[in-house]
C-alpha positions as CSV (number, residue, x, y, z in Angstrom):
1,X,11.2,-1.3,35.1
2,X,11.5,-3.4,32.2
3,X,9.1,-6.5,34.2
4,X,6.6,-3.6,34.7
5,X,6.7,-3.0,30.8
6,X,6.5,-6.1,29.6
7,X,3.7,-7.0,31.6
8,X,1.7,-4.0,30.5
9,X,3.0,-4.6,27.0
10,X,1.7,-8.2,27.4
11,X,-1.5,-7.1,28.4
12,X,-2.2,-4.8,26.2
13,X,-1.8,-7.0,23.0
14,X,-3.6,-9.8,24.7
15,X,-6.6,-7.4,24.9
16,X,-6.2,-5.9,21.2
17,X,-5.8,-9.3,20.1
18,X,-9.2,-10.7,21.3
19,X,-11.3,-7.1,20.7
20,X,-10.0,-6.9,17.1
21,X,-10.8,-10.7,16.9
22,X,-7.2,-10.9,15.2
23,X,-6.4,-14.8,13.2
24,X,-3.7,-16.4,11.8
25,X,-2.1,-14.1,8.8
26,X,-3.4,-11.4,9.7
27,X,-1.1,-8.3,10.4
28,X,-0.3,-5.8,14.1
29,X,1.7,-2.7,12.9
30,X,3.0,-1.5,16.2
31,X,4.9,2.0,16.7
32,X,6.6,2.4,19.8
33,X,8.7,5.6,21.0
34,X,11.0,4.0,23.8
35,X,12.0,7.4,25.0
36,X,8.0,8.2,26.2
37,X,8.3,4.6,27.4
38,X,10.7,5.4,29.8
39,X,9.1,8.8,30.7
40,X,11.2,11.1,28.0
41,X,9.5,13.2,25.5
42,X,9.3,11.2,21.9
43,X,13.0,11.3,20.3
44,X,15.4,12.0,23.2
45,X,16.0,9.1,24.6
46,X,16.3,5.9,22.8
47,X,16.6,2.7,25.1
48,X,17.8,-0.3,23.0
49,X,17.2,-2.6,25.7
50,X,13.8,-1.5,25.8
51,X,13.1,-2.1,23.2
52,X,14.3,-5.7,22.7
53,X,12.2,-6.2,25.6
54,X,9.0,-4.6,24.6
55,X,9.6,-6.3,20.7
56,X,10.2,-9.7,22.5
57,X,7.0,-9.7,24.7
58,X,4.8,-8.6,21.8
59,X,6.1,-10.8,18.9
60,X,6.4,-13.8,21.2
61,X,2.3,-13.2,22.0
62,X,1.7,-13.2,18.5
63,X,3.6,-15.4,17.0
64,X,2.2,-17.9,19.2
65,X,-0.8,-16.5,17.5
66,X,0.3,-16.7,14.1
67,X,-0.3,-13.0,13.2
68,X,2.4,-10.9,12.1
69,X,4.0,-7.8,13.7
70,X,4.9,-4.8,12.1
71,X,7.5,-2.4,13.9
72,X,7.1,0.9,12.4
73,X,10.5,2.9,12.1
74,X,10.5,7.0,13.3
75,X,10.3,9.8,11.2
76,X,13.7,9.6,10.1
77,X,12.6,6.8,7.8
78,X,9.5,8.1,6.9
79,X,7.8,6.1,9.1
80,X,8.7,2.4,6.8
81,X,7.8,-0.6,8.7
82,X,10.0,-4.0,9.7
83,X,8.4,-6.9,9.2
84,X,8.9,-10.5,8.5
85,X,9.0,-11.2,4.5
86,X,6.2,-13.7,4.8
87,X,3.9,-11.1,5.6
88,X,4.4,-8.7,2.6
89,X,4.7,-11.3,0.0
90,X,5.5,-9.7,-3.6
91,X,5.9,-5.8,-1.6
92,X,8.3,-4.0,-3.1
93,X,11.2,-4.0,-0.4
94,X,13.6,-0.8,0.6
95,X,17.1,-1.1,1.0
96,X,17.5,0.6,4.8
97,X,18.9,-0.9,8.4
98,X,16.7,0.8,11.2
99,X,19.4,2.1,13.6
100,X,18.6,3.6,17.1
101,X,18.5,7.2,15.7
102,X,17.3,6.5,12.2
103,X,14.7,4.3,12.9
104,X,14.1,3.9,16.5
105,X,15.0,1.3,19.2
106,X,11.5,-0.6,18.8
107,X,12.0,-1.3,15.0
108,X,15.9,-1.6,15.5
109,X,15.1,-4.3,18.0
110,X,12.3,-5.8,15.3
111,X,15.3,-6.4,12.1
112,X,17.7,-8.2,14.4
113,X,15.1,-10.5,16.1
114,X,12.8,-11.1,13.3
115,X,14.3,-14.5,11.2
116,X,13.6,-13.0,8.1
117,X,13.0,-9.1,8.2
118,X,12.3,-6.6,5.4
119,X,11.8,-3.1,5.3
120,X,8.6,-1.9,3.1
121,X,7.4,2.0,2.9
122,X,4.1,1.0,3.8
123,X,1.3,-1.7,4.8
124,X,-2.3,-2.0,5.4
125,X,-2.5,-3.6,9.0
126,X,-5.6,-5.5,10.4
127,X,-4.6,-3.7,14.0
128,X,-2.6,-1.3,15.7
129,X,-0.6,-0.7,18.9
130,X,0.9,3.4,19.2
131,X,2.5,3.4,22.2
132,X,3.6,6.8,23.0
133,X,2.4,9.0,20.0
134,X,4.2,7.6,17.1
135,X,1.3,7.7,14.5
136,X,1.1,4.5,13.0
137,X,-2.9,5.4,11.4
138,X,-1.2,5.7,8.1
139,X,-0.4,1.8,8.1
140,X,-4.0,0.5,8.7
141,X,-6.5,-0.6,6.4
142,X,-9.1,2.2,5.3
143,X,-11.4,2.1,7.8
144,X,-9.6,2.3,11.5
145,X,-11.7,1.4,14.8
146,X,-11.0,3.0,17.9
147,X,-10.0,0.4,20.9
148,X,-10.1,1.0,24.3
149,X,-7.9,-0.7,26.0
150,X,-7.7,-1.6,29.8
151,X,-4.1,-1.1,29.5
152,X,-3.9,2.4,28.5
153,X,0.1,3.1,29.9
154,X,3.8,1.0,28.6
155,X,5.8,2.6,31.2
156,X,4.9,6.5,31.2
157,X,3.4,6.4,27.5
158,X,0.1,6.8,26.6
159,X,-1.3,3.8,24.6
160,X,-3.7,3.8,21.9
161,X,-4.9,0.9,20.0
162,X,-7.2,0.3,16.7
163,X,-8.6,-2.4,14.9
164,X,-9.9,-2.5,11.5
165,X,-13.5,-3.7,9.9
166,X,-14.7,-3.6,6.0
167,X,-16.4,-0.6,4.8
168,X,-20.2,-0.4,4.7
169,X,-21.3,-0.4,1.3
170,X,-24.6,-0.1,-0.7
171,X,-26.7,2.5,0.9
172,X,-29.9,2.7,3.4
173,X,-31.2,-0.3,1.6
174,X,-28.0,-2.9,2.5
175,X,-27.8,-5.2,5.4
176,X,-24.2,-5.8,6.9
177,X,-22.9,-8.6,8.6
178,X,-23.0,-8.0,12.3
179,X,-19.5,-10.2,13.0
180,X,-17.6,-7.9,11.0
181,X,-18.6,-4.4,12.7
């Protein structure tokens, strides 16, 4: 199973990457509940392995890239994020290590492979990957886009992706720049 998933895992951020028109810098917040992954309902079945795997095949895709991915931790840690230090410059950092059960697999997987990883409580991504109902709206910027994706499984979880764009401003009277709807 785990070629199947990386392959839709690969897929699916190729497509977010090109529909949210994604650049260098900018950041992917990315929560991922292994357990629906693998078919499980959200919290019962944490696959390590599976998460290295899924973490690998989406970091490698965007590091290439030269956008950052966030791994957002479970509810047992309020939902904080793992990401690489460079991405969060001054953030104020929290002292936690995301384990299996406090944290999940996915962002487990995230502070052991990223070189330099911090945990923050919260970020304000330019995109975002939920791969079997983990939430992750609370870590975008204001307004949040809607992105279907061609991919819409990981395994048996559901996927659902959103990109980012500035808020209109100024009225009936404004004009808006068409390349950042």
């Amino acid at each position: 199973m785990n070629d199947t998933i990386v392959t839709e895992s690969r897929n699916a951020i190729e497509e977010l990457y090109e529909i949210a028109k994604l650049k260098r810098g900018d950041i992917v917040v990315v929560g991922c509940s292994t357990s629906e992954v693998l078919g499980s309902k959200v919290g019962t079945n944490s696959d390590p392995d599976t998460a290295k795997a899924l973490f690998q095949s989406i970091h490698d895709f965007l590091d290439n890239k030269g956008v950052f991915l966030a791994a957002q931790c479970c509810e047992h840690l309020n939902r904080a994020i793992v990401v690489d230090a460079a991405a969060v410059g001054e953030a104020e950092i929290v002292n936690v290590v995301p384990q299996p059960k406090a944290g999940g697999s996915f962002a487990t997987a995230a502070y052991h492979i990223l070189k330099n990883p911090v945990v923050v409580e919260e970020i304000k991504a330019d995109a975002g990957m939920d791969i079997g109902a983990t939430l992750i709206g609370m870590h975008l910027k204001k307004v949040a886009v809607p992105v279907r994706l061609k991919t819409t499984h990981i395994g048996a979880a559901i996927v659902i992706a959103a990109r980012t764009r500035p808020k209109f401003i100024g009225g009936v009277r404004a004009i808006y720049d068409q390349s950042k709807l």
